[in-house]
N, C-alpha and C positions, 0 to 999 in steps of 0.2 A: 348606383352602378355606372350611371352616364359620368360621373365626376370621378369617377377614379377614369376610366378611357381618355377622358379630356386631360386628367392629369398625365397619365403616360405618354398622351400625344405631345403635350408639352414638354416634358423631361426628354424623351427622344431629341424634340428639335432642340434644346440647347444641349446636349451631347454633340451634334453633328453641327451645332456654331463653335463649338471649343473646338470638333474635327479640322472646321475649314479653318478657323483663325490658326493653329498650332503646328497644324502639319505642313505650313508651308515656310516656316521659319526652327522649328526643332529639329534637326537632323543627327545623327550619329553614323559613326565607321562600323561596319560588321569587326564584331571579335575576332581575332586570328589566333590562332595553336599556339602556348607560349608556354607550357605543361604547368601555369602558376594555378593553383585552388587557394584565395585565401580566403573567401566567405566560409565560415562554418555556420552563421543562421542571421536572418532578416527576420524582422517580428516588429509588432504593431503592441502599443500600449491596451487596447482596448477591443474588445471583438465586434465592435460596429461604430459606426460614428454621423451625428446628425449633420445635415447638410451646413457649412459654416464651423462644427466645431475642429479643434485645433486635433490633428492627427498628429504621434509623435512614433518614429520608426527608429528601430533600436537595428545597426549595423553589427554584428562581431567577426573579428577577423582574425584569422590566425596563419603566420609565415611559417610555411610548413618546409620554407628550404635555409641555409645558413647562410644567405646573402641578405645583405637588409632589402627592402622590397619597398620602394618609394615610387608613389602615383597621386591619384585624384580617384577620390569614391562620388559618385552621384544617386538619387534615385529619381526614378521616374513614374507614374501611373499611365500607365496603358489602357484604353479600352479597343478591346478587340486589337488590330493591327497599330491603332494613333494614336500616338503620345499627347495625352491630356495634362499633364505636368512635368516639367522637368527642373529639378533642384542646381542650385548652386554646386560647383565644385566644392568639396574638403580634401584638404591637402593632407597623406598620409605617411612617414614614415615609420617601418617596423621593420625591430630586429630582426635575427632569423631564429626561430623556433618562440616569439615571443608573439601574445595578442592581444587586444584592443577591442574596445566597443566605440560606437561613433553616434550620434544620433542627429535627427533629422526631424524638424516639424516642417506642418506645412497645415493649412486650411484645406478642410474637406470640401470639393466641386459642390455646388448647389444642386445638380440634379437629385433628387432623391428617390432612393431603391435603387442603387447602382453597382455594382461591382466593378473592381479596377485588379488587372494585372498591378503588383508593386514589383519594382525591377531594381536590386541595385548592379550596379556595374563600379568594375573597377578600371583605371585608364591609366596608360603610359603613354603620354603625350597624348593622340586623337585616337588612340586604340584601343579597344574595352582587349584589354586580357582575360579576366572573369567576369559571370553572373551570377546572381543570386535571386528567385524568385519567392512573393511572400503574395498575399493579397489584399485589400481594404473593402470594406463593405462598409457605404454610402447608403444610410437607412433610418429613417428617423422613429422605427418602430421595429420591433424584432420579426412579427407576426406573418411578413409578405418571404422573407426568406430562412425561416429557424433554421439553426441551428439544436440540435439538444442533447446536454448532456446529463449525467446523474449525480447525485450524492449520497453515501450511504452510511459513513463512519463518522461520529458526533461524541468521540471521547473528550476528554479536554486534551485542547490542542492549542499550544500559542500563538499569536497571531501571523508569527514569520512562517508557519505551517500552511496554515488558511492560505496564508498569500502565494508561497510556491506550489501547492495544490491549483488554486485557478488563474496562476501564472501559464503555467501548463497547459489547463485547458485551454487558456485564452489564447495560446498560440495554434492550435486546432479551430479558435474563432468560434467555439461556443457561444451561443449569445443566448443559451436557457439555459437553466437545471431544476430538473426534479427532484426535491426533496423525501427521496423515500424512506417511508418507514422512520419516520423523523418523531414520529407524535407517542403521546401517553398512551393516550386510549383513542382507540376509532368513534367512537362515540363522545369524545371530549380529549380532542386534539392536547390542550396544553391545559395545564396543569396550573387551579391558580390560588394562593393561600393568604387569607387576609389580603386581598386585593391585587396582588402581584405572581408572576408566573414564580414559581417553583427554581432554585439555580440548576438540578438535576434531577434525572426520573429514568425510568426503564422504559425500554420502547417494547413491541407486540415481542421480540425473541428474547428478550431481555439484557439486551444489551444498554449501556450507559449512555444518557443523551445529555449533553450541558448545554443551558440555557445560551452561554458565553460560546461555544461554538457555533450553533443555530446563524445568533445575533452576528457573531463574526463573518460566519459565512455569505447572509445574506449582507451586510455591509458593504463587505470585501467585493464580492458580485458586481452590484451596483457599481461601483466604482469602475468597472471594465465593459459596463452596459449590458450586464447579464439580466435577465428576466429571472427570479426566486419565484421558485411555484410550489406550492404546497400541496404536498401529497396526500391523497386520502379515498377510500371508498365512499361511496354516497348513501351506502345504504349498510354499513356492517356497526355492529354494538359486540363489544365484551358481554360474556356468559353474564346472566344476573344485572343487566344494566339499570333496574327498575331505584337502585338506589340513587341512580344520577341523574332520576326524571323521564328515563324512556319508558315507556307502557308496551307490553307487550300483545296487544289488541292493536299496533298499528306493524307489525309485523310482516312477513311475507308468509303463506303457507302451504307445505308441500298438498296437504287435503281440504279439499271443502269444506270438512266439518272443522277445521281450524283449531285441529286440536297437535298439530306435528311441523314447528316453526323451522325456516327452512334454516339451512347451517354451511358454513365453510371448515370440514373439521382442520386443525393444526396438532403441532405437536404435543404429547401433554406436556410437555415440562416448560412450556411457554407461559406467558402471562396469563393465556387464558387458550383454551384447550379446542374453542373453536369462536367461529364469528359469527352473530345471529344474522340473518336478513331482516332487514327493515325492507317495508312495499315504499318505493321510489316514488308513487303517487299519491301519498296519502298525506296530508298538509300537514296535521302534527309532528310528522318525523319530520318534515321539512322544513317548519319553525325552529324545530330542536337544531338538526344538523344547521342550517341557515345562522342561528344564533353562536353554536359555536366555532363553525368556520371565521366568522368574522371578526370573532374574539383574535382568534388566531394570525389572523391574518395582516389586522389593525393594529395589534400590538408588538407583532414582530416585525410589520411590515413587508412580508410576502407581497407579491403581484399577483398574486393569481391563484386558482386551485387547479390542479392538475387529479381530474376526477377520474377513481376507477370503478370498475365494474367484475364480472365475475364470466363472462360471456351466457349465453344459449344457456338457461337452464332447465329447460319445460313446462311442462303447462304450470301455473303457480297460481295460488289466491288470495284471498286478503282475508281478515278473518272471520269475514261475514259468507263465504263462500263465493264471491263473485269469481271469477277467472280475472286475471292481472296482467294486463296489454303492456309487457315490460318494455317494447319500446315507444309508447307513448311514454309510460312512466317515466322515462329517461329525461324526454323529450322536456313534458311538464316539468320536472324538476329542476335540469338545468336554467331551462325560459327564467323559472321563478329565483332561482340563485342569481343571475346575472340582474336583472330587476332588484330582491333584495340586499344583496350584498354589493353591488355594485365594483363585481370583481373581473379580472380576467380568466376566461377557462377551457382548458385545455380537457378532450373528456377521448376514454383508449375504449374504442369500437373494439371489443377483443373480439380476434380472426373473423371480424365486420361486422358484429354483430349490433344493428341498430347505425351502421354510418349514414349510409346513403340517406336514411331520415334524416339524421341529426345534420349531416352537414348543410341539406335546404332551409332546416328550419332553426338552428340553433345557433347566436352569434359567439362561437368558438373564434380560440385565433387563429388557428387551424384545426386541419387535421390530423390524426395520431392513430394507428391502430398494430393491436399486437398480431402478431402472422402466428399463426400455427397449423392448420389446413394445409394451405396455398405450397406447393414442393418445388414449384420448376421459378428458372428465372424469369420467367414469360408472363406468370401468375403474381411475381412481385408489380412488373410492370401494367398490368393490370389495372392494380388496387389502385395506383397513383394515378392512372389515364380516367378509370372512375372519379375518382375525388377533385379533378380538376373540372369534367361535363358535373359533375351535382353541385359547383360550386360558380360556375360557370368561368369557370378557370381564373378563379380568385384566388383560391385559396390552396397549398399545398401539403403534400400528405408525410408527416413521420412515420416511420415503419417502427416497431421495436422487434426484430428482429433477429433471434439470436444465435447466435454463429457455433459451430461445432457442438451443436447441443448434447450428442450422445459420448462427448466427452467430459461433461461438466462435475461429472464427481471423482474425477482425480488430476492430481498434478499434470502439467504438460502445458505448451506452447499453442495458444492461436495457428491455424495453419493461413499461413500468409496469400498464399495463391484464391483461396476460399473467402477469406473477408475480401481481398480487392476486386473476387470479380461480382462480387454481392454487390458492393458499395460502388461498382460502376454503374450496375444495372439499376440502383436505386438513384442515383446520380443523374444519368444521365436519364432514368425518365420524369427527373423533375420533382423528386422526394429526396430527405434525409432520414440519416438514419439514426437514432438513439441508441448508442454503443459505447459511447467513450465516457469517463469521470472517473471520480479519485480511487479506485480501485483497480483503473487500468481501463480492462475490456470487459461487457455485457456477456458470457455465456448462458444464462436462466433468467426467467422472469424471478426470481427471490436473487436481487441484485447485489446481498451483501456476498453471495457465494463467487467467488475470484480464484479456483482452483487454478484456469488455465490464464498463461500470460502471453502477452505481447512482447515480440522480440524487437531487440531492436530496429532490425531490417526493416520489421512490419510499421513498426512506428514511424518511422523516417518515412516510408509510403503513404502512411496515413497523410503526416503534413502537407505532403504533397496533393494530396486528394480532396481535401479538404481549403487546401488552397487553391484548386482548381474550382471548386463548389460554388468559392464566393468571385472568385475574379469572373467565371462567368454565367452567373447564376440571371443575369437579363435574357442569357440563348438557353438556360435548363430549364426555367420556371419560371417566364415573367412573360404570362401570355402565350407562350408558346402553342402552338396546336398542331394536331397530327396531320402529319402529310406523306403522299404517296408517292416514290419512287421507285427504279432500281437501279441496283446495283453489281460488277460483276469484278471480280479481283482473280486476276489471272491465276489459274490452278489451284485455287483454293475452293473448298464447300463453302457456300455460305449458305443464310436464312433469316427469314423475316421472324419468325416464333422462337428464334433463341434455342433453337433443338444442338442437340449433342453433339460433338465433333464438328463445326461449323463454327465460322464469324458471321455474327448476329449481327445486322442490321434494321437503323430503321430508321426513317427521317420524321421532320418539325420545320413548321415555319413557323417566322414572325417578321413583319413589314418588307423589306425588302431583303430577305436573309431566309435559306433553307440551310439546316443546318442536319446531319447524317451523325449519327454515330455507330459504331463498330466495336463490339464489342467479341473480345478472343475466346472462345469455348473449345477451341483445339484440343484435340486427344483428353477431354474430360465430359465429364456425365452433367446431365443439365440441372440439377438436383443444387439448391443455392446454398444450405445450410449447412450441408456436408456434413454428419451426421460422424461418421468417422474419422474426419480429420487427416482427407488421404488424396486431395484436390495436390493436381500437378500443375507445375507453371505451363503452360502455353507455351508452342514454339514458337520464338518472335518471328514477324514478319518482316522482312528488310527488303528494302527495294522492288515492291511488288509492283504491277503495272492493273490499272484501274479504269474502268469505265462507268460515270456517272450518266446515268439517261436523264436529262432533260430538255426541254425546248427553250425556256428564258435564256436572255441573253444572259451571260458571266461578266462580270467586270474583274472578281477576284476571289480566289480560293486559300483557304486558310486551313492551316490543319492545328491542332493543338491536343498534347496532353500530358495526365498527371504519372504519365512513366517515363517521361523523356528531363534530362537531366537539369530544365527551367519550364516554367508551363507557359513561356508567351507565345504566342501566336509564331507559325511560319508560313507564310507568304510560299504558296505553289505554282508553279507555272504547269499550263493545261493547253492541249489544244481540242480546239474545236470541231467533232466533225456533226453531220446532219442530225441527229438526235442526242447525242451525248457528248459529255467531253472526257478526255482520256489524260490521266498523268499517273506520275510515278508515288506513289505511299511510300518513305519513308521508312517507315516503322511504326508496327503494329504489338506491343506487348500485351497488355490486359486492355486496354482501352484507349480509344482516340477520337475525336471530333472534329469533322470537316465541316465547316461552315464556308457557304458561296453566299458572296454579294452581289447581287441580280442588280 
């Protein structure tokens, strides 16, 4: 634990040697109103990148008026308010109504665990006309900031599929995906005949899985710095698994007398009509499962297994009559997978059940856990403030989370105002969320069900938010800890607990930076999931006037966010009086973060 601190304290100081060398020789003219839009998107090859490797930034630009539109595109990396890189000019001429892509490498900063604002700007002579905002993440491991998305369709698909499926993601900056419901059987993942896996098989619904997808998929990944995790319970067999070596004498069971094995029922007309429980502690099933994960996982090469569970199931026994301590079982089992298999793993506390243990004692890469209790947004924020005290704030929390639940069996649209201010609240307390992959958006935990879509509007927000996540994921979730303020914004409710018709607040510090966020619950109900799909937008806040309480001196006040039309930082001007200091907010839509540098 002392050598990661020491690391951080290192990577801080040479951020703030690039600070002082760069910001006294990099300058730029503030943009001025020119009505030109020509960025349509900035995007990174890769959804993370190790300290030194080569980063390449893909420009597209489209002249949206009938004069040709001739300048200089540059890009820059920001941290926080300082420009840490700035690119060469490329000289641009475009027709009118024609466009262009540009691209840009550059070597990624040595600090590692970094986020960076990506900024391109467009210039006519020394004046940026447009911006365009993207983000980089500087991470030589996925584990300290995940990202996670899903997988769930494995028809055969040609490779330019593969590719524009986590082309997609990757501009969202996933840097995981969970493989669900990928496998033959739960109890013998992949399938294998005369020595070699199988080209095709049916998964648990019976849908068609190709080997050649799988393989493509996890390649394809790799290649963008995605983590491939394999999906699977720890403890479930197909009906009658006694032909593929399971024994049903190491089972879980509902009675002491061991005579009534416990079960997950399904549909009949599935592969198989329900799932047995195997006891999680019992080493036979854990040789078994042990043995064929790794099958699995070595031969497709997967990173990891992304372990499930079934949550809280009551008192259970083994089939000698003992009572069955399932979150020790958990515990034991995982310890022994990461020792035998020598895997990465990800394990879902469903609605927490078993975290707060696993996350002390179990080397997870994080944490993960599915909500379904927890109703307010205050109970999200919670789970993540827990999982950073039980890991001593190492480690952060994925929520799976899912949105509009009580719409999920029929057609219909995402409501947009309800995932963004989900995804603030889980944001900005230092969690992400498991929502997005090739089906769109998460409405159910059985991932292949996609009734409801993401509109476009919603989409174009998401990038936005997600591009915020990573540019400043050093002030959401890198050490960060809780700190006490207040706060007062002229004529407005607010609140600390995130209650109903109020701007929620709450602050975080780290080294010489408190950082506040605000979050908009204006004229809506504090319920996160939204259950009816009936969450209204917030009335924005513009121009309000603001008093921060505190004693530290201020050097500089930043405000930043992912609803305002670029997410780089803006420089506030504050005065000072005897306990607080007072300035003017901007604009407050679904979310914003003021950060002061002490």
């Amino acid at each position: 634990m002392q050598n990661l601190v020491t690391e951080r304290i290192i990577t801080l100081s040479i951020i703030m040697v690039l600070i002082i060398l760069l910001t006294g020789c990099i300058k730029e003219k503030p943009a001025k109103p020119d009505n030109i839009s020509i960025f349509t998107d900035v995007y990174t090859d890769k959804s993370r990148y190790a300290p030194g490797e080569t980063v390449s930034v893909y420009v597209d630009l489209y002249n949206n008026t009938d004069q040709i539109q001739t300048g200089n595109v540059n890009i820059r990396l920001k941290y926080l308010g300082y420009t840490i890189y700035l690119s060469d000019n490329q000289e641009v001429s475009l027709d009118g109504k024609k466009k262009t892509q540009m691209t840009f490498t550059f070597v990624a900063p040595n600090p590692d665990f970094t986020g960076y604002v990506l900024e391109a700007s467009f210039l006519k002579g020394e004046t940026i006309v447009d911006k365009h905002t993207s983000a980089v993440d500087v991470s030589s491991d996925w584990s300290k900031f995940p990202r996670y998305g899903y997988l769930v369709s494995y028809g055969l698909k040609p490779l330019t599929m593969i590719e524009s499926t986590l082309d997609d993601l990757n501009k969202y900056h996933i840097n995981g995906l969970q493989f669900y419901d990928w496998q033959w059987k739960h109890h013998m993942p992949l399938p294998i005949q005369d020595g070699k896996p199988l080209e095709k098989w049916q998964e648990l619904s019976n849908r068609d899985v190709y080997l050649s997808t799988i393989q493509g998929y996890i390649d394809e990944a790799h290649k963008r710095n995605m983590m491939a995790m394999n999906y699977n319970l720890l403890f479930g067999t197909y009906d009658h698994p006694e032909a593929d070596g399971v024994r049903l004498e190491w089972g879980l069971f509902v009675d002491a007398e061991g005579r009534n094995i416990d079960y997950h029922g399904l549909p009949t007309n599935w592969q198989t009509s329900r799932l047995l429980i195997m006891n999680p502690a019992n080493k036979d099933w854990q040789n078994y499962i042990f043995t064929q994960e790794a099958q699995a996982i070595n031969t497709l090469n997967f990173d990891g297994w992304h372990v499930d569970q079934l949550g809280y199931r009551g008192p259970r026994y083994d089939k000698y009559g003992n009572i069955v301590d399932m979150e020790a079982g958990y515990v034991d089992l995982l310890i022994n997978a990461k020792d035998t298999i020598n895997t990465r793993l990800v394990f879902n506390a469903v609605d927490g059940f078993g975290q707060s243990r696993l996350a002390k004692e179990v080397p997870v890469d994080f944490l993960y856990q599915e909500v379904w209790t927890p109703k307010r947004y205050y109970e999200l924020k919670q789970i993540i403030d827990k999982g950073f005290v039980d890991t001593n704030y190492q480690k952060s929390t994925v929520l799976a989370a899912y949105m509009n639940y009580g719409k999920r069996d029929k057609p219909g649209l995402f409501n947009k105002h309800a995932v963004l201010l989900t995804n603030a609240t889980i944001f900005a307390s230092g969690g992400a969320h498991l929502e997005l992959g090739d089906t769109g958006m998460l409405s159910s935990e059985y991932f292949p069900s996609n009734n409801l879509k993401m509109s476009l509007e919603l989409k174009t927000s998401l990038r936005s938010y997600y591009d915020f996540l990573v540019a400043y994921q050093n002030f959401l979730r890198d050490n960060v800890r809780p700190s006490n303020t207040r706060l007062e914004i002229n004529g407005v409710k607010t609140s600390v607990l995130g209650l109903k018709d109020t701007v929620w607040y709450f602050a975080k510090t780290k080294d010489n930076y408190q950082i506040i966020h605000l979050i908009n619950i204006l004229d809506n109900e504090d319920d996160w999931r939204d259950d009816e799909a009936d969450k209204k937008a917030p009335p924005i806040l513009e121009h309000v006037e603001v008093k921060l309480y505190l004693q530290d001196e201020v050097k500089k006040l930043y405000l930043a966010s992912p609803d305002n039309d670029t997410i780089t930082p803006i420089e506030l001007t504050f005065t000072r009086k005897a306990d607080y200091i007072s300035f003017t907010l901007p604009r407050l839509e679904y979310w914003s973060m003021l950060v002061v540098e002490k």
